[in-house]
C-alpha positions in Angstrom: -144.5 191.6 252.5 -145.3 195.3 251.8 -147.7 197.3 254.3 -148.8 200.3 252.6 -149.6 203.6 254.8 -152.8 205.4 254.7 -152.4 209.1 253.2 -155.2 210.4 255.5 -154.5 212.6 258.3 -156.2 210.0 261.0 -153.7 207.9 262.7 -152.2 205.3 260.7 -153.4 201.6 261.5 -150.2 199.1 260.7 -151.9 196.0 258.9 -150.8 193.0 260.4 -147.5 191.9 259.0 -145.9 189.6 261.6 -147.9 186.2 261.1 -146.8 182.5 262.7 -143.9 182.8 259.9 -143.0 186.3 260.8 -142.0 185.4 264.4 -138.1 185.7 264.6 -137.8 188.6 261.5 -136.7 192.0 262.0 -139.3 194.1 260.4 -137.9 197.3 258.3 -139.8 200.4 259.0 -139.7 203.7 256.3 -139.6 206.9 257.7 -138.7 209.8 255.1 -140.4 213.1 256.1 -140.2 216.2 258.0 -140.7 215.4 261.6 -144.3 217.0 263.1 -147.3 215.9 265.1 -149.0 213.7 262.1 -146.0 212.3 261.1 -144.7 211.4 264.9 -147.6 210.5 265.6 -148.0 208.1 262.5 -144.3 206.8 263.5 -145.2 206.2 266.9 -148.7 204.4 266.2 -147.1 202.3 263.7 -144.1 200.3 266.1 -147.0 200.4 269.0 -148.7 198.2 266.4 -145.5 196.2 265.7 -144.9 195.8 269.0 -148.6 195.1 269.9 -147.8 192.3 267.0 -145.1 191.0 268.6 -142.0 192.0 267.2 -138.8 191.4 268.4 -136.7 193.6 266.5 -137.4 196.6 264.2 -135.0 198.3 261.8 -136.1 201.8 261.6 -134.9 203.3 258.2 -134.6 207.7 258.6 -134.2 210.3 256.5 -135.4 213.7 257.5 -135.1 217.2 257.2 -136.0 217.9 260.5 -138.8 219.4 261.9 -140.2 220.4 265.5 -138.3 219.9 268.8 -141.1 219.3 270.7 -142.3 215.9 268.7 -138.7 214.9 267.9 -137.8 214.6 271.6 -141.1 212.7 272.1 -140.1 210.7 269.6 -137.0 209.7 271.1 -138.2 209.0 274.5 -141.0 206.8 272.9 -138.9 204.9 270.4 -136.3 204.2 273.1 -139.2 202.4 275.2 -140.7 199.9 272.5 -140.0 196.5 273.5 -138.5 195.7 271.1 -134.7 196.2 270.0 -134.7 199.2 267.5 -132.1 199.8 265.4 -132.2 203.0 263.2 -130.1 203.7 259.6 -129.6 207.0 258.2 -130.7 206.2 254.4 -130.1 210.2 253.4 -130.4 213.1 255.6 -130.2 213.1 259.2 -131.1 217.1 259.6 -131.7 219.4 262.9 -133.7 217.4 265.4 -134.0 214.5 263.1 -130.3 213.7 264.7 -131.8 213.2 268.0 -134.5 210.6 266.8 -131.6 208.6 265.3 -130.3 208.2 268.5 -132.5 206.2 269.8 -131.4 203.2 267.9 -129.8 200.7 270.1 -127.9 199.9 267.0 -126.7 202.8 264.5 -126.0 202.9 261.0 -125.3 204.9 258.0 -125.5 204.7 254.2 -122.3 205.3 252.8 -123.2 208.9 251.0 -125.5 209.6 253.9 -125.2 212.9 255.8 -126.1 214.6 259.5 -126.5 218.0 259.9 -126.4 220.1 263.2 -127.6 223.6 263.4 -129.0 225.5 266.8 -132.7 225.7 267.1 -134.5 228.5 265.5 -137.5 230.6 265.6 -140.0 231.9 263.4 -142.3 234.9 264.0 -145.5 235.1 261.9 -147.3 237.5 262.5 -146.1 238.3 265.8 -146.7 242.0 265.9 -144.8 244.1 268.1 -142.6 242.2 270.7 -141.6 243.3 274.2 -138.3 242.4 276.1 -139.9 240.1 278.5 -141.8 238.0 275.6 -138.3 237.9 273.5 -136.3 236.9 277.1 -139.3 233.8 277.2 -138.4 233.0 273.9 -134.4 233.1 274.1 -135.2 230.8 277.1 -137.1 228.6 275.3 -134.4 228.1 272.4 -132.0 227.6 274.9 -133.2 225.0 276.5 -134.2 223.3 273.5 -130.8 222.8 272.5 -129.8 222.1 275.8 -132.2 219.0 275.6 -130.7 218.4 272.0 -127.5 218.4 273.2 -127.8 216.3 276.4 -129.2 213.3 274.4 -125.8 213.8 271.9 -123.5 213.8 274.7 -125.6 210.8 276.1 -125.8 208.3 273.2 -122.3 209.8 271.1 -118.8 210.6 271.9 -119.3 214.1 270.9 -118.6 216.6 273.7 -120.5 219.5 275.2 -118.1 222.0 273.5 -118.2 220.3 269.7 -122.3 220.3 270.4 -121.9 223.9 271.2 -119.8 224.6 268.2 -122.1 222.8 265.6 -125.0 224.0 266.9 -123.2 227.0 265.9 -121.5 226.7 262.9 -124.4 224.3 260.8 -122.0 221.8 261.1 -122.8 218.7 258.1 -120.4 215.6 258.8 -120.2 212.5 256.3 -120.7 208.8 257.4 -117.0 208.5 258.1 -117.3 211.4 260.2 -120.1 210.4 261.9 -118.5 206.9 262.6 -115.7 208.5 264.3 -117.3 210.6 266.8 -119.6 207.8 267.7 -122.7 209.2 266.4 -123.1 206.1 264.4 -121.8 202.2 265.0 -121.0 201.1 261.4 -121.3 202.0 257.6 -123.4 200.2 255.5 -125.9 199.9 252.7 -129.7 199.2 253.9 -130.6 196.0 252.7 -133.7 194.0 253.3 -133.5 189.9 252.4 -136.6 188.9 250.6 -139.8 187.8 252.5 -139.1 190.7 255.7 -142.1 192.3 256.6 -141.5 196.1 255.5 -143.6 199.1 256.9 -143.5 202.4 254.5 -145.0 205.5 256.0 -146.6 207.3 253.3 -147.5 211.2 254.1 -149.7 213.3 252.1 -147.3 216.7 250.4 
């Protein structure tokens, strides 16, 4: 059963999808999009529903090119406290902050020509006129302590270490699946595959 997503830039309402012979199914959950306030948001409102629904486990399937710091962390604090067990699959790109949404998966996985990026966090000025020292020092600050964040959830839920965080961050480090199995970042390759009749969620966002 297929539970199209609303294009509108309102909250997205999950139909219900876990009837009397859902109970017991994992549902799959789409996520493919640059991570934001609409789209968190949509994310988050959608396994409140699921969870609201009953559901007792959820694989969430992710592929991102990252996005804000501020909503990805959110993310991964909220995904971490559904009731349900979450388990998250990198189906293509795991970029920037995206890495630390994937994370939050009690159980990890990766397509076999899947990918995770690391780079540090970055800022960009638009407009921003003339800029004193104090305003830049507030800014610095802020970067840092962004990645700081970035990188305690890493050296939380991998077996990286602080220095190999550092020296991604640094270098825009990309590792393979096999990589990523070995540092701990993920549990186990595998293809995504969903057996006929699970209730599947697909996010759909308006580019």
């Amino acid at each position: 059963m297929f539970a199209g997503m609303t294009r509108s830039v309102a909250p997205i309402q999950v139909p219900e999808v876990l009837g009397n012979q859902g109970a017991g199914k994992t549902v799959y959950v789409s996520f493919s999009a640059e991570i934001n306030a609409h789209t968190s948001e949509s994310l988050i409102a959608a396994m409140a529903s699921l969870a609201n629904q009953g559901a007792s486990e959820v694989c969430l399937s992710l592929s991102t090119p990252g996005g804000a710091v501020m909503n990805g962390i959110n993310l991964y604090n909220v995904l971490k406290a559904m009731p349900f067990k979450l388990s998250t699959h990198n189906v293509g790109n795991m970029d920037s902050i995206g890495n630390a949404v994937f994370q939050a998966g009690e159980v990890r996985y990766a397509s076999p020509h899947s990918t995770f990026m690391f780079h540090g966090v970055s800022l960009q000025f638009q407009g921003a006129g003339q800029l004193d020292a104090k305003t830049l020092r507030e800014k610095l600050g802020s970067l840092e302590a962004d990645e700081r964040r970035i990188g305690s959830i890493l050296e939380h839920r991998t077996d990286l270490t602080e220095d190999q965080i550092r020296a991604f961050f640094g270098d825009s480090h990309t590792m393979d699946a096999a990589e990523a199995v070995r540092l701990g970042v993920v549990d186990e390759i595998r293809d995504l595959q969903i057996p006929l009749g699970s209730p599947v969620v697909s996010l759909v966002f308006q580019r």
